[in-house]
N, C-alpha and C positions, 0 to 999 in steps of 0.2 A: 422497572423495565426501562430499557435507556431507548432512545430515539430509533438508532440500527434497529433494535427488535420491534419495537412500534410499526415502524416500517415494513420490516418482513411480515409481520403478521397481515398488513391493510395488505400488500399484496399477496399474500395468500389469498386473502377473502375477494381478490377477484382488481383491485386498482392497480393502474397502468403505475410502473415508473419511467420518468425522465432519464434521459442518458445521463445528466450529470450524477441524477442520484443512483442511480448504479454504478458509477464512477466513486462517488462516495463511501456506499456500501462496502464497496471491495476495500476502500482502505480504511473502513473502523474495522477489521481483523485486529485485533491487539499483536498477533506476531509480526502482521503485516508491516501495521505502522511503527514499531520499534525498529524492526530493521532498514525503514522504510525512514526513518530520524537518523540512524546510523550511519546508513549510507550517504544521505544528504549531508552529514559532519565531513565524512571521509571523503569525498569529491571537491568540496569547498575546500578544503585542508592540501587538499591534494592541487590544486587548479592555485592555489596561493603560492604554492612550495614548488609547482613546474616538477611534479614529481608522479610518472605515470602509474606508478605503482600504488599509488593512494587512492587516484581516481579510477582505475580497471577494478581494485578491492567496490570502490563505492555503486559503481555500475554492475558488478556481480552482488553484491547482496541486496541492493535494489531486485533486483532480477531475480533472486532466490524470494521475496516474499510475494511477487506478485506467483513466481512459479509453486509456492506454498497456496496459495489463496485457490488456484486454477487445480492443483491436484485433490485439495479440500473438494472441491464441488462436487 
């Protein structure tokens, strides 16, 4: 059982979580955080190169995984 699901289950059984650790949660999603690695390459990459097409790419697939996590629920 990895720590995410430890978690989820103690609050199931009734314990509070911290904002951060709902923060967390949301990004141990496995789809989350790969595109969520992705994006973070392709923004750097892009913000080096002054090239907007790199960084709009890394802001939209950022925004696809969180918008993947939110439709999940």
């Amino acid at each position: 059982m990895s720590w995410a699901e430890k978690r989820i289950q103690q609050y199931k059984e009734g314990q509070k979580a911290t904002w951060i650790e709902k923060r967390v949660l949301e990004h141990a999603n496995p789809v989350h955080l790969v595109l969520a690695l992705i994006s973070t390459v392709l923004l750097i990459y892009g913000l080096w190169m002054h090239n907007w097409t790199w960084i709009i790419s890394g802001i939209i697939l950022n925004f696809l995984g969180h918008l993947y996590c939110w439709v999940k629920k």
